[in-house]
C-alpha positions, 0 to 999 in steps of 0.5 A: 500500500502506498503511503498516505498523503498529506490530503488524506490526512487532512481529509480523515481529520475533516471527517472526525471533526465534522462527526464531533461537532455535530454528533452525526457519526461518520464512515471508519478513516482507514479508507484514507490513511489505512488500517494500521498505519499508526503515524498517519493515524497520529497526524490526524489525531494531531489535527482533530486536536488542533481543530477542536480548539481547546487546551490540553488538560493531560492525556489518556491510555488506551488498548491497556488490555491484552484482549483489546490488542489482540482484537485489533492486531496490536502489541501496544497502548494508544494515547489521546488527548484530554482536553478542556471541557472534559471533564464532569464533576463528580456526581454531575451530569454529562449531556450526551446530546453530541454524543454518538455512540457512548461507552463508560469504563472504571480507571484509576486516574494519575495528577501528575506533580512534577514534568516527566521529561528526563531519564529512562521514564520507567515505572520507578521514575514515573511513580515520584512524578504522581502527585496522588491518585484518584478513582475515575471514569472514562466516557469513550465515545467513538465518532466512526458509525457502530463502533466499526474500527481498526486501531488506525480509526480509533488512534485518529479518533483521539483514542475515542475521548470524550469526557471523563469524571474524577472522584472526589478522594485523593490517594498517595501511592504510598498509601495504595499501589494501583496494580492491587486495586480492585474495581467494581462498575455500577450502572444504576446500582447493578454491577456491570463491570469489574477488574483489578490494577493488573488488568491494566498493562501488568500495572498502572504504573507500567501504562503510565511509564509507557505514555511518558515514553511516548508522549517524550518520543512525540516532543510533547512530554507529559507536565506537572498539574496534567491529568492521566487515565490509565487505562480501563480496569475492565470492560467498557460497557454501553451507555444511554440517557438516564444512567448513573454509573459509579466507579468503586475502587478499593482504596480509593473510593468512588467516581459518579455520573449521570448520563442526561439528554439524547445520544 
């Protein structure tokens, strides 16, 4: 296959932007840039980005599961970005109105306390960098009609963000090592969801390294005060108007919201 032009590029971004606006989803980008051509796949997440015009807050981790890698040929991580305007208190509403087709996991969310900048960025390194933990949870929300991706569309797509939620109790590392915690997720009060630390990459930390690395290889390292989800704990489960979701992670407590409006 040849590579992708700079048109296709700019084409695919189109596509997503156009999708993210106005909630309308749109046909799967690959048939511009390819299916798992992931440095066409970044130029274009780099250019939503740019396009939705707001500031970057921090970032997030996908294909944190190594059955998730294996449904999409891959052996490694995705990152998106996490912007401005994502975030949704907790126990608050999230209006689903430009939403498409949204889905909600349970992840322990880093706050970073220092710039990851120097060094070999391992799960040591990066672990003096967190400047507490909290429980969280990702609404992932694919703009690509029925979920219809291969990991090109989802990288393009930034990793599939939408909104997240932080819960309200912070957590020193010292206190509670990630990889132990277990996770419980409730939709309307039924348990729909559960996993451990482990699930994610062997360790939270280890995702976190990962994306240090990454975002450094990138020129765009990750900063003090910046927010990381980590990665899900377990399955991503759908989601419609109405719904509560809660977040339960031993040791770390609980992350709530609501879905409101029409998806």
């Amino acid at each position: 296959m040849s590579l992708p032009t700079s048109t296709a590029v700019a084409d695919a971004a189109d596509r997503l932007l156009h999708a993210a606006r106005t909630g309308e989803a749109c046909a799967p980008v690959r048939d511009l840039i390819g299916p798992d051509d992931l440095d066409a796949a970044y130029a274009v997440a780099q250019r939503v980005v740019a396009g939705l015009g707001r500031r970057p807050v921090g970032r997030k981790i996908g294909l944190t599961s190594p059955a998730v890698q294996a449904q999409l040929g891959v052996d490694q991580p995705d990152l998106g970005v996490l912007l401005e305007g994502m975030a949704v208190p907790h126990e608050g509403t999230l209006a689903l109105d430009r939403l498409v087709a949204p889905r909600v996991e349970a992840e322990i969310a880093f706050v970073l306390g220092a710039d990851l900048l120097d060094g070999p960025l391992g799960p040591d390194d990066v672990r003096g960098a967190v400047a507490h933990q909290v429980a969280a949870l990702e609404i992932v929300d694919s703009r690509i009609a029925d979920w219809d991706i291969t990991v090109a569309d989802t990288v393009a797509d930034n990793g599939s963000s939408a909104a997240y939620v932080l819960g309200p109790t912070t957590v020193a590392l010292a206190d509670v090592e990630p990889v132990g915690v277990a996770m419980t997720l409730t939709r309307n009060g039924e348990e729909v969801s559960s996993g451990t630390g482990a699930a994610c990459l062997g360790d939270p930390l280890a995702a976190l390294s990962w994306l240090a690395r990454t975002a450094r290889a990138f020129g765009d390292p990750l900063r003090a005060g910046q927010v990381v989800l980590s990665g899900a704990l377990g399955p991503m489960v759908p989601a419609t108007a109405g719904d509560v979701f809660t977040a339960h992670l031993t040791g770390l407590g609980e992350a709530t919201v609501t879905l409101g409006g029409r998806p």
